[in-house]
C-alpha positions in Angstrom: 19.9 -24.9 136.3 19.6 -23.4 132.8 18.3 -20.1 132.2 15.2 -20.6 130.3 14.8 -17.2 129.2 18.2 -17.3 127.5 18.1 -20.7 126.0 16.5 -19.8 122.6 19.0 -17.4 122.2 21.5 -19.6 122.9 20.5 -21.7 120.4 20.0 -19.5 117.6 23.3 -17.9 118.0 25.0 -21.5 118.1 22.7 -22.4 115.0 23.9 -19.2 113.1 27.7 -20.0 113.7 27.5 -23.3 112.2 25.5 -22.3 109.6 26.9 -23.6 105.9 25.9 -22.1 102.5 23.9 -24.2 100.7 23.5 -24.1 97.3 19.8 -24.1 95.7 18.8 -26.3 93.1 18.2 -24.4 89.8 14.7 -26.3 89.8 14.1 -24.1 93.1 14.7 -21.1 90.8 12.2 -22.7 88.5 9.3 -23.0 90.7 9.9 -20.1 91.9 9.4 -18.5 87.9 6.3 -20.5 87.3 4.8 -19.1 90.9 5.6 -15.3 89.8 4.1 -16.1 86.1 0.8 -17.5 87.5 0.6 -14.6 90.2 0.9 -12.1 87.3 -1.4 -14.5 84.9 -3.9 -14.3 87.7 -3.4 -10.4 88.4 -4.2 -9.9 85.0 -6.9 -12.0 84.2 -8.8 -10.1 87.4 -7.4 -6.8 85.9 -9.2 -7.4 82.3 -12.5 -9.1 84.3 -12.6 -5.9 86.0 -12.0 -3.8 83.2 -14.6 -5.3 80.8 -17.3 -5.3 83.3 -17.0 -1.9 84.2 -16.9 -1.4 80.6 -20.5 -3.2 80.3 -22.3 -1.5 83.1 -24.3 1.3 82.3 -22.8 4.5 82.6 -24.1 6.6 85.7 -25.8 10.1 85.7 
């Protein structure tokens, strides 16, 4: 009977021998740009919302 516990591990390690380089499309690398450049669009868009409405409200004291 096979061990059940050590099956996964089995696996894995069988899985990580085999494994081949692949090589990533440049579009990948592309996607990946546009992601970062709307995370930091978005980042600062709620930096300056933040910014100007602090500088709106009326001081305090």
């Amino acid at each position: 009977m096979v061990d059940l516990i050590s099956a996964p591990t089995l696996l894995a390690a069988a899985a990580a021998a085999q494994a081949e380089k692949t090589e990533r499309s440049p579009l990948l690398y592309a996607w990946w740009a546009l992601n970062l450049a709307v995370l930091i669009a978005v980042g600062y868009g709620a930096y300056r919302l933040v910014k100007t409405r602090r500088a709106k409200r009326r001081p305090r004291g």
